[in-house]
C-alpha positions as CSV (number, residue, x, y, z in Angstrom):
1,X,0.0,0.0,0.0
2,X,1.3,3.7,-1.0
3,X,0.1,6.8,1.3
4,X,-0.4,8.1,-1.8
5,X,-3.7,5.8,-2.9
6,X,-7.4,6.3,-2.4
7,X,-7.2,2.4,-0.1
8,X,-4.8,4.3,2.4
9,X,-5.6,7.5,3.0
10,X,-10.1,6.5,3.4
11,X,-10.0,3.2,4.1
12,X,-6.1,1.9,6.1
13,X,-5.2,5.0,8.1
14,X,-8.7,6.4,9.1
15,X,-9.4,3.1,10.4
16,X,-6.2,2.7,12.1
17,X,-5.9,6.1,13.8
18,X,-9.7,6.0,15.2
19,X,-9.0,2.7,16.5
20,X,-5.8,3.4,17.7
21,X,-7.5,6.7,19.5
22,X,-10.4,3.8,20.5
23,X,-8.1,1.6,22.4
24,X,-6.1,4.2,24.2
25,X,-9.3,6.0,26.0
26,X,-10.6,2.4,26.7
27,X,-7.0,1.1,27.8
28,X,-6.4,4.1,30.7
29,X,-10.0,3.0,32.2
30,X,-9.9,-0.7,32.0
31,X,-5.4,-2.0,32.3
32,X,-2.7,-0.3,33.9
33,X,0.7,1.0,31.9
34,X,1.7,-1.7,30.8
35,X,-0.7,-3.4,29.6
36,X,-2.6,-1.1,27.8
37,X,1.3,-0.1,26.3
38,X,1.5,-3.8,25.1
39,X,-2.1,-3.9,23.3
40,X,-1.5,-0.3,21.9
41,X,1.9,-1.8,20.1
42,X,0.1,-5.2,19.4
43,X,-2.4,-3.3,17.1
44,X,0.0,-0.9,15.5
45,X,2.0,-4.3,14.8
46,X,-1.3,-5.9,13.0
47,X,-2.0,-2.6,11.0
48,X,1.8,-2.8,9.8
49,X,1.9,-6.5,8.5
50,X,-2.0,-5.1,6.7
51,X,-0.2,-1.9,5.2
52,X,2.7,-4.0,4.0
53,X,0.7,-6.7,2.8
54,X,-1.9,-5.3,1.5
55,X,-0.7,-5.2,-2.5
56,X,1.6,-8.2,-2.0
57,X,0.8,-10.5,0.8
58,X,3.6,-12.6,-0.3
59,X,5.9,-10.0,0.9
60,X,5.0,-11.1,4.2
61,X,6.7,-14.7,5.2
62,X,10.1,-12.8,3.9
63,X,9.5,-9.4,6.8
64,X,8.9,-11.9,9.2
65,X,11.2,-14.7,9.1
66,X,14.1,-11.6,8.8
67,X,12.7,-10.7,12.5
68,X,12.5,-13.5,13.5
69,X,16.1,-14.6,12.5
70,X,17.4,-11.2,13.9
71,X,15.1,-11.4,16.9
72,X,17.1,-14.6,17.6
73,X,20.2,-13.5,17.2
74,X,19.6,-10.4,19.5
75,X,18.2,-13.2,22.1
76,X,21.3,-15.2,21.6
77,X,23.7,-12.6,21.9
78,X,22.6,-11.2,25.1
79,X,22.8,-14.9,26.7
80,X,26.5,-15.0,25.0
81,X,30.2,-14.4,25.7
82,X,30.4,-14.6,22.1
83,X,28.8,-11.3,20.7
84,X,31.0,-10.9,18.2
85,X,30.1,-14.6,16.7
86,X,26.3,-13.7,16.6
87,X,26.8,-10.0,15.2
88,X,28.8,-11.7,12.4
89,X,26.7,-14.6,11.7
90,X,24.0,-11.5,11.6
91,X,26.1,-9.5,9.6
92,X,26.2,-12.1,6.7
93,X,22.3,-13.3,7.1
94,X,21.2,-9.8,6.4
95,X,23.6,-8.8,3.8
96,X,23.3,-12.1,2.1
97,X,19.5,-11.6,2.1
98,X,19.9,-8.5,0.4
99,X,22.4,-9.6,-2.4
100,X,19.9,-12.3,-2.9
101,X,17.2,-10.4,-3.2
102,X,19.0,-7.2,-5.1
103,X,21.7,-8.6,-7.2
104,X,22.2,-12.4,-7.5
105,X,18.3,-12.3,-8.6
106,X,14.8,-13.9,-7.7
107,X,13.0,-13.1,-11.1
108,X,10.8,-10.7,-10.1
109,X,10.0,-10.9,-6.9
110,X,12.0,-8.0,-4.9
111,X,10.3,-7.6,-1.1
112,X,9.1,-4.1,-0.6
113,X,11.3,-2.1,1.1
114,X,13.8,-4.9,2.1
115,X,17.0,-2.7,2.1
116,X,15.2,-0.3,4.9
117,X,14.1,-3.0,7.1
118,X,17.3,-5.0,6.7
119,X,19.1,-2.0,7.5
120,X,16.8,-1.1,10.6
121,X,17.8,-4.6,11.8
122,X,21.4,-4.3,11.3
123,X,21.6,-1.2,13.3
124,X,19.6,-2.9,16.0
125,X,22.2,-5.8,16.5
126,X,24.9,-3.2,16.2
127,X,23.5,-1.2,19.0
128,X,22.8,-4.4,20.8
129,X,26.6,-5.3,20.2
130,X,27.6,-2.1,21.8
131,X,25.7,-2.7,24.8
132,X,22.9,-0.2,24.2
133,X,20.2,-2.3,24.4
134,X,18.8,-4.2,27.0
135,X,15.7,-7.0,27.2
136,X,13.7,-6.2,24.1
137,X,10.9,-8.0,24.1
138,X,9.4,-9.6,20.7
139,X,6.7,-7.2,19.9
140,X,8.1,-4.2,20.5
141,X,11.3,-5.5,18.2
142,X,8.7,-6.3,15.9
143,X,6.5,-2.3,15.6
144,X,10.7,-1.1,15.9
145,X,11.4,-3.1,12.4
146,X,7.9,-3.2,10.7
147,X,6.3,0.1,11.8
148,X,4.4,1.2,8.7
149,X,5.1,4.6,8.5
150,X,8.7,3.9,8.0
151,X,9.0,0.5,6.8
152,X,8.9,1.1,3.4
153,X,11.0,3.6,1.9
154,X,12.7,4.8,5.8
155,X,14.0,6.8,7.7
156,X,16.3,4.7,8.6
157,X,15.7,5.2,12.3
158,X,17.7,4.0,15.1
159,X,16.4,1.6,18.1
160,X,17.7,4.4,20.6
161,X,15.0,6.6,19.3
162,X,12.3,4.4,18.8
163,X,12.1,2.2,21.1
164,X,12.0,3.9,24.3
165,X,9.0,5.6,22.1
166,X,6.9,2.5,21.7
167,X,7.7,1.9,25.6
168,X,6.3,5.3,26.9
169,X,3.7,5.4,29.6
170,X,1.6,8.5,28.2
171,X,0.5,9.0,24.6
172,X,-2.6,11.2,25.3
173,X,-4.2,12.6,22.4
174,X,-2.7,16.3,21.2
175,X,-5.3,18.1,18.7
176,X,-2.7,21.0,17.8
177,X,0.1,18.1,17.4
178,X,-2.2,16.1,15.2
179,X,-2.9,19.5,13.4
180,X,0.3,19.9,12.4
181,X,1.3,16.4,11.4
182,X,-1.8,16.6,9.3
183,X,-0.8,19.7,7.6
184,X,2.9,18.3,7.4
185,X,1.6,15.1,5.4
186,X,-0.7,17.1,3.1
187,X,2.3,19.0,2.0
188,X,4.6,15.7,1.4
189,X,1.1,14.4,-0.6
190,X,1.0,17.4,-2.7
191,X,4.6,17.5,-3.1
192,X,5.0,13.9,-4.4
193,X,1.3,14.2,-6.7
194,X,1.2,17.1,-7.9
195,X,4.9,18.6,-8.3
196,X,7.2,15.3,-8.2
197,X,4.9,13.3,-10.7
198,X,4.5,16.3,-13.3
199,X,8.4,16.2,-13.1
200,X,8.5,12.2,-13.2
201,X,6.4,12.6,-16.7
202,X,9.1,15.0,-18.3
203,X,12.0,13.0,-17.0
204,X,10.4,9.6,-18.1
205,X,9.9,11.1,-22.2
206,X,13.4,12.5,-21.6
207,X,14.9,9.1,-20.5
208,X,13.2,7.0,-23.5
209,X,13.7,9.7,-26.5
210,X,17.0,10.5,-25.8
211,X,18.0,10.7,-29.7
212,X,15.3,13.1,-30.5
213,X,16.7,15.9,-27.6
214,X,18.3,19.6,-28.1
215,X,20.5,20.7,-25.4
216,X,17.5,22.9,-23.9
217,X,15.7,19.5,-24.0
218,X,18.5,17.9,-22.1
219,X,19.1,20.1,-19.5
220,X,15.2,20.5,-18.9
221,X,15.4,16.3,-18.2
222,X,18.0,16.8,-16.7
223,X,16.2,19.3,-14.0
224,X,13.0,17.6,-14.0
225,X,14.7,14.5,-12.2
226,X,16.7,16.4,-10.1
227,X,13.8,17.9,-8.4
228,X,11.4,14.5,-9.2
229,X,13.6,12.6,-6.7
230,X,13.7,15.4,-4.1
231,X,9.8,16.2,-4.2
232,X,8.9,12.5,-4.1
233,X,11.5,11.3,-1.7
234,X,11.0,14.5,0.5
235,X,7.4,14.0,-0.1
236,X,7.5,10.6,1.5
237,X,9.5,11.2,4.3
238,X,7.0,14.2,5.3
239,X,4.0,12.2,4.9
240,X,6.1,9.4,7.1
241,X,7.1,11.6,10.2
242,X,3.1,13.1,9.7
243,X,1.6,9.9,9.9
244,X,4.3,8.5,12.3
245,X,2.8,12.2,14.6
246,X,-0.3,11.4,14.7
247,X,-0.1,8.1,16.5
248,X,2.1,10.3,19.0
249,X,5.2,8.6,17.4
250,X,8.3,11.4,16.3
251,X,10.6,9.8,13.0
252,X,13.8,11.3,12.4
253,X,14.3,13.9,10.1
254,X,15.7,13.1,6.6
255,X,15.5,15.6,4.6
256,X,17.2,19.9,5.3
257,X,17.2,21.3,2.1
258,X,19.5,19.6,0.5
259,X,19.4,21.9,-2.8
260,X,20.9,25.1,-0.9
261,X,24.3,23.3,0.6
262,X,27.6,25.6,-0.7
263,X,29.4,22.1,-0.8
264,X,29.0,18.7,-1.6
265,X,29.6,17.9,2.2
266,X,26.8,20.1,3.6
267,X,24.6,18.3,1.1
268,X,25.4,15.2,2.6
269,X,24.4,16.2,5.8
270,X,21.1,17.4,4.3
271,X,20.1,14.8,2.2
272,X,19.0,11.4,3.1
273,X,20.1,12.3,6.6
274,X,19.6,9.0,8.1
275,X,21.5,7.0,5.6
276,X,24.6,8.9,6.0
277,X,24.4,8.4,9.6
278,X,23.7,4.9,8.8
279,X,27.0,4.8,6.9
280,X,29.0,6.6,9.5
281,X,28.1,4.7,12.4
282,X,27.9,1.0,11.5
283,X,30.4,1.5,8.5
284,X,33.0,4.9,8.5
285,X,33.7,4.3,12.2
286,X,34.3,0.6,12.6
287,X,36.9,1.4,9.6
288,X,38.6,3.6,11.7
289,X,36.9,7.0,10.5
290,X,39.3,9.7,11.0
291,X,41.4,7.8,13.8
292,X,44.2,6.5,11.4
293,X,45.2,9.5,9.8
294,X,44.0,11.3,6.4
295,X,44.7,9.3,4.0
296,X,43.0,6.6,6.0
297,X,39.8,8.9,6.5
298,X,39.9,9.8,2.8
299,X,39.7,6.0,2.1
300,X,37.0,5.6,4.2
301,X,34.8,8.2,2.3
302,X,35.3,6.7,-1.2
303,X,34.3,3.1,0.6
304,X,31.8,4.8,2.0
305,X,30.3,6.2,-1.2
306,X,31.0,3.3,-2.9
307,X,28.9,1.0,-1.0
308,X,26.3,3.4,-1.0
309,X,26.3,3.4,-4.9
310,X,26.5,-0.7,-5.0
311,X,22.8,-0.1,-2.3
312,X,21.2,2.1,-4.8
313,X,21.9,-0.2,-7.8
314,X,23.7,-3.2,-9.2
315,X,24.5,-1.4,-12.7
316,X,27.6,0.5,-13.0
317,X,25.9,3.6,-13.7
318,X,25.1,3.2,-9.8
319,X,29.0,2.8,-9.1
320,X,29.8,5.8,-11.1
321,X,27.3,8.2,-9.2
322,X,28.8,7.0,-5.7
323,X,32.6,8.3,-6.8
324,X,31.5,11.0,-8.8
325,X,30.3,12.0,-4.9
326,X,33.0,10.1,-2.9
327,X,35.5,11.9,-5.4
328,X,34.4,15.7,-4.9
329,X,33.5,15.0,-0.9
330,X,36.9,13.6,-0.7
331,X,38.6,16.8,-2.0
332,X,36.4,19.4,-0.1
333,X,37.1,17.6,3.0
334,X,40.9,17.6,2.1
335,X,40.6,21.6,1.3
336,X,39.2,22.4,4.4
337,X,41.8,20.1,6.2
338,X,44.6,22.0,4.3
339,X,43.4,25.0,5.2
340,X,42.4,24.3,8.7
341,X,46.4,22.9,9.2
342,X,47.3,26.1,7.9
343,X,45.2,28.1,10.8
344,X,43.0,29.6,8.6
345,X,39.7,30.2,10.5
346,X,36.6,29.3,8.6
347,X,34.9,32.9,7.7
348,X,31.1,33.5,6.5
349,X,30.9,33.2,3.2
350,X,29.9,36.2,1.0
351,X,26.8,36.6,-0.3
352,X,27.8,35.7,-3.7
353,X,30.0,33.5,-3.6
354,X,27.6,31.8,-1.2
355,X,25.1,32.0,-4.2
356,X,27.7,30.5,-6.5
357,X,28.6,27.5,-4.5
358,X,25.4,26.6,-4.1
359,X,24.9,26.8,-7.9
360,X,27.9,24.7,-8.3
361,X,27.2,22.4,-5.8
362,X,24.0,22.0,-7.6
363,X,24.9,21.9,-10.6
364,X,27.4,18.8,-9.7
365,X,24.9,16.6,-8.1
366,X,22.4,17.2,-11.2
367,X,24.9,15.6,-13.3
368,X,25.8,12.7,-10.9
369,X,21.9,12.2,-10.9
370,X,22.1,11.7,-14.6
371,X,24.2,8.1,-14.0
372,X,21.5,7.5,-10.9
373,X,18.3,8.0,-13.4
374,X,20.0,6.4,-16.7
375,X,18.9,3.0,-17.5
376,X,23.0,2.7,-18.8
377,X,26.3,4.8,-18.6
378,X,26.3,5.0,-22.0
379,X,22.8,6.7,-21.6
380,X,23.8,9.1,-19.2
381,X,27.1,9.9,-20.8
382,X,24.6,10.4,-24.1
383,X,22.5,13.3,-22.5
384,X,25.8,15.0,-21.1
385,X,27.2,14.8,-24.5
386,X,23.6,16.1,-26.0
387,X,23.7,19.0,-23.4
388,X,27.4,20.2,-24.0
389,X,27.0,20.1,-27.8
390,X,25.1,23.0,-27.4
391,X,22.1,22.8,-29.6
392,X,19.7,25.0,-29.7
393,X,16.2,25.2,-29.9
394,X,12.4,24.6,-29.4
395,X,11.7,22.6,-27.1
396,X,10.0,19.5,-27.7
397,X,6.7,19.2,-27.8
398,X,6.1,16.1,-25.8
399,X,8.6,16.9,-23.6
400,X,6.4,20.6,-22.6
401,X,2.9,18.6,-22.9
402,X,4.3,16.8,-19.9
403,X,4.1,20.0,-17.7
404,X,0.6,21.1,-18.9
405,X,-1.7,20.1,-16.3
406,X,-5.5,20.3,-17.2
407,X,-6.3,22.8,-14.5
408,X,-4.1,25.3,-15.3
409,X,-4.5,24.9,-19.6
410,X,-7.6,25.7,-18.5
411,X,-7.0,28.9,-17.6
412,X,-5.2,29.6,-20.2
413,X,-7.9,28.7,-22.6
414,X,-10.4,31.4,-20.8
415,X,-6.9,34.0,-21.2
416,X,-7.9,33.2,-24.9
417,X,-4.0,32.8,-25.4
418,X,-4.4,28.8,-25.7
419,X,-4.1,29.8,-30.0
420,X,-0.7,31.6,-29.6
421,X,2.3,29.3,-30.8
422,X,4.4,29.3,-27.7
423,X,1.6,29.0,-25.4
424,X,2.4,25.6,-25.1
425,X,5.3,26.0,-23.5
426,X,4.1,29.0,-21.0
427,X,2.8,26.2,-18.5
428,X,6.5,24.2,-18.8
429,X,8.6,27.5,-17.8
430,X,6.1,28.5,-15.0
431,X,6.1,25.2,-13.5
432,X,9.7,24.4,-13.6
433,X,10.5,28.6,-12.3
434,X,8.0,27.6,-9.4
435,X,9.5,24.6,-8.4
436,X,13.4,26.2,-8.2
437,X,12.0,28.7,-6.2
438,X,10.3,26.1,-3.8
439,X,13.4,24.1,-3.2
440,X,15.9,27.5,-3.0
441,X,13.6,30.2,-1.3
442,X,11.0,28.5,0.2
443,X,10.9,26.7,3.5
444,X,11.7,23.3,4.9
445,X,8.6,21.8,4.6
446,X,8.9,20.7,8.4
447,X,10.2,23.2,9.8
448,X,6.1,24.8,8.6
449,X,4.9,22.2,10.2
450,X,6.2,22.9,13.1
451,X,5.0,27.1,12.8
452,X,1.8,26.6,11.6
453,X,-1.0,27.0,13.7
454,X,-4.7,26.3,13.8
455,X,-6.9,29.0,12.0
456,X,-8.9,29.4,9.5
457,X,-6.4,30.3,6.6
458,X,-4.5,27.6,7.4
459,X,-7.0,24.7,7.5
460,X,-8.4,25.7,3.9
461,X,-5.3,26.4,2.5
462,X,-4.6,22.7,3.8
463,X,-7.9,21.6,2.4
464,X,-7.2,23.1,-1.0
465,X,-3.7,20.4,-1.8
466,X,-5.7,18.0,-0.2
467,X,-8.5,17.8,-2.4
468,X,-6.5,19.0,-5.7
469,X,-3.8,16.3,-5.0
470,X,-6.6,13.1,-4.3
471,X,-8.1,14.9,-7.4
472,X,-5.0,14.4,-9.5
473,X,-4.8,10.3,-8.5
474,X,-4.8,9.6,-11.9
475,X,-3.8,5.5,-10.9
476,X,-0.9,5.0,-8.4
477,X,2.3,6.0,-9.0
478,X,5.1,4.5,-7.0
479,X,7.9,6.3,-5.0
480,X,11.2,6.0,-6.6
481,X,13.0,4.7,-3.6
482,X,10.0,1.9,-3.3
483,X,12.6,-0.8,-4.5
484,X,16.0,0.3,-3.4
C-alpha cells in the first residue's frame, strides 16, 4: 500500500488512527501501563503487516522470518560471551539476504522495502553489540522493524530513538500536534502528486527519446529529475514523520534542504540524513573513520560512497554516481583540512560566492543524478554529450505537454491565449521557475509544520492540496525509492 492511494488515505489509516484513538481512552479505564502499552503496540504491529501486505501479501513470510532470525540472534547474543560470533553470523544473514534479493536475482519478486528493514535490523544488532540495548521484548522489536510509516522507503531510524518511544507510559491525544502532522503530510502528498509526478512525466519522455533531444531538452530532463527525486523522496518522508505524529510517534528527520548546501559535504548532511548516519556509524567508524590518519579517513569516504552506490543499484551507472560524490566529498574535506592545518579560521561566506557554491554544488549533483536515473552509462554519458553540444532550440513538444496540467491549460484557454504558438510552452517555464524557487527560497517543509497553527487560513489552504492532489490520483504511482 502507497500513502499516496485512495485504499490508504479513506480506508487503512482512518481506520487505524480511530481505532488506535479507541483503544487508548478504553486502555487508561480498563489496564494499567503496561498493559494497555503492550495492546497499543500489538495493534500498531497488525495494521503494519495489513499496510505491507496489502498489495503483495507474499511479501510477508520474507518481513517476518528476517525478524525473526534477527530477533534470535539479538536473544542469543545477550545470553552469549560470544557477541562478536552472533553479530557476524548477523552480519552475513542480512547482507546475504539483500544480495539475494537485489543482485544475484529472484526473477521478479524484490520484497518491498527490504533494504530499509534489513538495515533497521542491522543497526539494532549493532547497537545491541555495543551494549545499548537491553531485554527487548518480541513485539516491541517487531513495531521497531515493521512500523508502517517507515518501513517502506525509511527513515532509517535507530532503536535508541524508537524504542524507548513504543515503551512510553503517556500517549494522550494532542489536537494541535495532530494538526500539524496533518498539515505536514498534506504537503509531502502534494509534493509527491502534484509537483514530483509532473516532473516524473518529463523525466520519463526525456529518459526514452534520448535521440530526439536539443541541449534545452536535455538540460530540462536533466532538472525535472533532479527535483522528481527530491519532491517525491521528501514528499514521502514528510507524509512518514506526519503519519508517524499522529499516533504520538516522532521519525527522524531526513531531509534539510539539500538543494541550498555551498558544498558537496553540507549536502550530505542534508540529504538522506539517516542514511549517511547509517553509513558513519555502522560502516566509517568501525573502519577507523578519521582515527588513522588522512589518508585513512579519505579511504573511508570513497568506501563509503562506494557502497552506498552498490545499495542504490547493481548497474555500473550506480557505481559511477557514488565516486562522482566520494571523489568531490573527498577533495572538499581535504581543502578544508589543508586550510584548517594552515590556521586559517573558517569565515562566512559572502553573499555571492555563497550563491555560487550553491549553484555549483548543484549543478554537480544534477549531473551525478544523470548516471543514478539512466537505465546505462552509455545513456547518461549520451544526455551529457547532447547537453554540451550545445544545440539550440524549441523545445519538444512532448517533452512541454508533460508540464501542462488540465487545470491550469484551462486557464489559459479562458486567457484566450491557448491559439498563440508558444503557449504551449508557458505552463512548462512557469512550473519548472516555481519549483526552483520552492526548493531555493522557500521553507523546509517541516520546519512549517512545526510554525503553523490552527486557523482558519491555514486549514483551507490545507484543504485546498488535499482535495486538488486526491483529485490528480490519476492511478498510483510508486515512490522511486519503493525498491531500493
Amino acid at each position: 500500500m502507497l500513502f499516496n492511494s485512495y485504499d490508504f488515505i479513506f480506508l487503512f489509516f482512518p481506520i487505524t488512527l480511530l481505532g488506535f484513538f479507541i483503544l487508548q481512552r478504553a486502555g487508561r479505564r480498563l489496564w494499567n501501563d503496561t498493559r494497555r502499552i503492550s495492546l497499543e503496540n500489538a495493534f500498531l504491529l497488525a495494521a503494519s503487516f495489513v499496510f505491507y501486505g496489502w498489495l503483495h501479501p507474499e511479501y510477508i513470510p520474507v518481513l517476518i522470518s528476517s525478524m525473526a532470525v534477527n530477533y534470535g540472534l539479538f536473544v542469543q547474543m545477550e545470553k552469549t560471551q560470544h557477541k562478536k560470533k552472533m553479530l557476524a553470523a548477523g552480519l552475513v544473514f542480512n547482507i546475504g539476504a539483500l544480495a539475494l534479493f537485489k543482485y544475484v536475482g529472484t526473477g521478479d519478486f524484490l520484497p518491498l522495502g527490504i533494504s530499509f528493514f534489513t538495515f533497521t535490523q542491522i543497526a539494532f544488532l549493532m547497537e545491541s553489540y555495543r551494549g545499548n540495548l537491553k531485554e527487548v521484548s518480541a513485539l516491541s522489536y517487531g513495531l521497531y522493524v515493521s512500523f508502517f510509516p517507515k518501513i517502506i522507503q525509511g527513515p532509517i531510524a535507530l532503536p535508541g530513538e524508537m524504542l524507548p518511544q513504543f515503551e512510553k507510559a503517556e500517549k494522550r491525544v494532542d489536537w494541535e500536534r495532530i494538526y500539524r502532522c496533518l498539515y505536514l503530510f498534506v504537503l509531502g502528498l502534494f509534493k509527491k502528486v502534484l509537483l514530483a509526478d509532473t516532473l516524473g512525466r518529463a523525466a520519463d519522455f526525456g529518459y526514452a527519446n534520448l535521440p530526439s533531444l536539443n541541449s534545452v531538452d536535455g538540460i530540462i530532463v536533466m532538472l525535472s529529475y533532479t527535483l522528481q527525486l527530491y519532491f517525491d523522496f521528501s514528499g514521502y518522508c514528510d507524509m512518514a514523520m506526519g503519519i508517524a505524529g499522529m499516533l504520538g510517534i516522532d521519525l527522524p528527520l531526513n531531509f534539510d534542504s539539500p538543494y541550498k548546501a555551498s558544498n558537496i559535504m553540507e549536502f550530505w548532511k542534508r540529504w538522506h540524513i539517516t542514511l549517511t548516519r547509517f553509513f558513519t556509524r555502522y560502516l566509517y567508524i568501525p573502519l577507523g573513520g578519521n582515527r588513522k590518519g588522512r589518508a585513512r579517513t579519505y579511504l573511508n569516504c570513497l568506501i563509503i560512497f562506494l557502497v552506498s552506490g552498490i545499495w542504490h543499484g547493481a548497474g555500473w551507472q550506480f557505481i559511477i554516481w557514488g565516486l562522482l560524490h566520494g571523489v568531490l566529498y573527498v577533495f572538499t574535506r581535504a581543502w578544508m583540512d589543508w586550510r584548517a592545518g594552515k590556521g586559517e579560521k573558517r569565515q562566512g561566506k559572502s553573499r555571492v560566492l555563497h550563491d555560487i557554491s550553491v549553484f555549483l554544488t548543484f549543478l554537480y549533483v544534477n549531473i551525478a543524478w544523470v548516471f543514478f536515473r539512466a537505465p546505462s552509462v552509455g545513456d547518461a554519458l549520451g544526455l551529457l554529450r547532447t547537453i554540451c553540444s550545445f544545440r539550440f532550440g524549441r523545445v519538444n513538444w512532448d517533452l512541454a505537454s508533460c508540464f501542462n496540467l488540465d487545470e491550469f491549460w484551462y486557464v489559459i484557454k479562458v486567457a484566450g491565449i491557448d491559439s498563440w504558438q508558444y503557449a504551449h510552452y508557458i505552463l512548462m517555464a512557469v512550473i519548472i521557475a516555481a519549483m526552483l524557487a520552492l526548493v531555493f527560497l522557500g521553507k523546509n517543509s517541516v520546519e512549517a509544520a512545526k510554525k503553523v497553527k490552527p486557523g482558519v487560513a491555514n486549514t483551507i489552504f490545507m484543504a485546498v492540496l488535499f482535495v486538488w492532489s486526491v483529485l490528480s490520483f490519476t492511478g498510483v504511482s510508486s515512490f522511486l525509492y519503493v525498491n531500493f
